[in-house]
TORDRENRO-774658 format. One line per 4 residues: number of its first residue (from 1); their letters; for each residue z, x, y of C-alpha. Coordinates in pm, 1 decimal, decimal comma, padded with zeros to 6 digits. Example, Ala and Ser with C-alpha at 12.3 -4.5 7.8 and 13.67 -1.06 7.14 Angstrom:
<nodes>
1	AS	00780,0/01230,0/-00450,0 ~ 00714,0/01367,0/-00106,0
</nodes>
This chain:
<nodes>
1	XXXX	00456,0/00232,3/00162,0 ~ 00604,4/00280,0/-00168,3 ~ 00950,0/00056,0/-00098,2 ~ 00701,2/-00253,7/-00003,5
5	XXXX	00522,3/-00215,6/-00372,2 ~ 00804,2/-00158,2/-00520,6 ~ 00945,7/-00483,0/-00331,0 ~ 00628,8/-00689,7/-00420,6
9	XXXX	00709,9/-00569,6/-00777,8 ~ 00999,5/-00769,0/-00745,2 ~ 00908,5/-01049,2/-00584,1 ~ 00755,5/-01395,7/-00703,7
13	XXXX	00422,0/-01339,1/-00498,9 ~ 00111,8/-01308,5/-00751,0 ~ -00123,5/-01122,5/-00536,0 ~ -00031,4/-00792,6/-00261,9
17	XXXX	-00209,0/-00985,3/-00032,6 ~ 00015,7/-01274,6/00024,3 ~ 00324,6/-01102,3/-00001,6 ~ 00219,4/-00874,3/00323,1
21	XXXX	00145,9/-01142,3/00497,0 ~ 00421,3/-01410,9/00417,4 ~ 00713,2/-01225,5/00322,8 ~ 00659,9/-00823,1/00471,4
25	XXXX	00529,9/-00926,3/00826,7 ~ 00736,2/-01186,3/00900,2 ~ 01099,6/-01001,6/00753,0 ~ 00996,9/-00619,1/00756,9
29	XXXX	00880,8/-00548,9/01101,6 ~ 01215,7/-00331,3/01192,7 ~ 01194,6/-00186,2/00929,1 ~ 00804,3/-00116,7/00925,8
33	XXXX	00661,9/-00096,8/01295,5 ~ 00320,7/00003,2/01177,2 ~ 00287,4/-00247,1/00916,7 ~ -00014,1/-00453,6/01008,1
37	XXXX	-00222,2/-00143,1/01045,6 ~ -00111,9/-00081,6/00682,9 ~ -00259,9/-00383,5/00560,7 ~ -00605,5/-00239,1/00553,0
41	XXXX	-00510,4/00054,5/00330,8 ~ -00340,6/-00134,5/00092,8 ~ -00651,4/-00359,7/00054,4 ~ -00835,3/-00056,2/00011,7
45	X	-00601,7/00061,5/-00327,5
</nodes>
């Protein structure tokens, strides 16, 4: 969890939101199998 903040840190993407869904789902998956359910508790933060 914290290696996708700290990646949306340092990314161009203004809100959490859009970066999960444009940049982390689509290029992350591998990486991150569970990373749609994770969606919901970061909206939660």
């Amino acid at each position: 969890m914290m290696t996708i903040v700290i990646a949306f840190h340092q990314s161009r993407y203004r809100d959490f939101k859009t970066y999960h869904i444009h940049f982390a789902c689509c290029y992350l998956t591998n990486e991150f199998p569970k990373l749609i359910s994770d969606l919901h508790k970061c909206l939660l933060m």
